[in-house]
N, C-alpha and C positions, 0 to 999 in steps of 0.2 A: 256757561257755568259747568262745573264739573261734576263728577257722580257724588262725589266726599261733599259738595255744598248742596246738592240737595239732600243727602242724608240728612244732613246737619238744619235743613231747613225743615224736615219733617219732625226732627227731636224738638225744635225751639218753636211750632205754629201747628195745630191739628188741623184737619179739615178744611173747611173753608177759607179758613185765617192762610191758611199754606197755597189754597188754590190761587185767591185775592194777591195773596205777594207774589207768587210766580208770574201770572199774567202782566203785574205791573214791571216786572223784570225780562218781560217779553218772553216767558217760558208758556206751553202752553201742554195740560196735562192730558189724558183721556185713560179712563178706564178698559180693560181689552175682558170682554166677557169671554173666557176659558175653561171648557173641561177638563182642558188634558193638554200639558204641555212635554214635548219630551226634547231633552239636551242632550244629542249624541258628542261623546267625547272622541280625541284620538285614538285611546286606546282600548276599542270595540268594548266600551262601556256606555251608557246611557245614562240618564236623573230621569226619571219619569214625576212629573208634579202630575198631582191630580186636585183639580178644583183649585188651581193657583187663583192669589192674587196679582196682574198684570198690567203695568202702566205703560204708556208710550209717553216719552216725555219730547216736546221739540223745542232747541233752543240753541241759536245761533248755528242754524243751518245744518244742523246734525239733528239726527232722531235718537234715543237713549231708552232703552227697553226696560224695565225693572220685574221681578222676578221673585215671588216670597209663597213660600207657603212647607208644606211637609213634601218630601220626596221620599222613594224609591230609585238604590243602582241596582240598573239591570246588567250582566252583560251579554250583549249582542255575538251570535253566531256569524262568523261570513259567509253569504251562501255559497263561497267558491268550496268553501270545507264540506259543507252539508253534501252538497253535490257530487268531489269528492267521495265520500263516505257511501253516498246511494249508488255508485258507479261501481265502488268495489265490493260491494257486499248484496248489491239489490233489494237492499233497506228502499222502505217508503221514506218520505220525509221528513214525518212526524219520527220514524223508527230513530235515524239519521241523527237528526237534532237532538231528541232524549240521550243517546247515547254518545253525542258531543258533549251535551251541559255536566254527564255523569261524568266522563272520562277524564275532559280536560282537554282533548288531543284527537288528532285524525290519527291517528298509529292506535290510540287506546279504543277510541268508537268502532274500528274497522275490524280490532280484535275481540270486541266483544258481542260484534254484531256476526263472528264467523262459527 
């Protein structure tokens, strides 16, 4: 079953009505107790979920994750920059970082930390 029919199976049965059908369709649900989920993206961005809701769904020999709640984008530093940055200026790492997230750029952190 695909992701579009179980959506479609959570709009048309709540709860137990939804668990009931799945199992008879040989799906099998579980709850993932989560504080803190993070979804790093390609481009050095992140979703930070905090206190998600998190399903493992399995059926027909595939596992299917589901994922809801409010997030936060971070975006992620690479520490090759940070590093970088403390090499050419003898910033600390915390220094480094604040002055990457400020600037934008290892040219602007390196200029503002001189």
């Amino acid at each position: 079953m695909d992701k579009k029919a179980v959506v479609q199976l959570r709009v048309m049965f709540g709860g137990k009505d939804m668990s009931k059908m799945m199992k008879q369709m040989g799906m099998d649900m579980d709850e993932i107790d989560a504080e803190k989920v993070e979804v790093h993206l390609s481009n050095d961005k992140k979703l930070v979920f905090s206190k998600p809701q998190l399903s493992k769904i399995e059926a027909q020999g595939q596992e299917i994750f589901q994922l809801q709640g409010n997030y936060t984008e971070e975006t992620s530093i690479p520490e090759e920059d940070i590093e970088l940055v403390m090499q050419k200026t003898e910033a600390s790492k915390e220094e480094a970082k604040k002055a990457l997230e400020s600037e934008g750029d290892v040219a602007g952190a390196v200029m503002s930390l001189q």
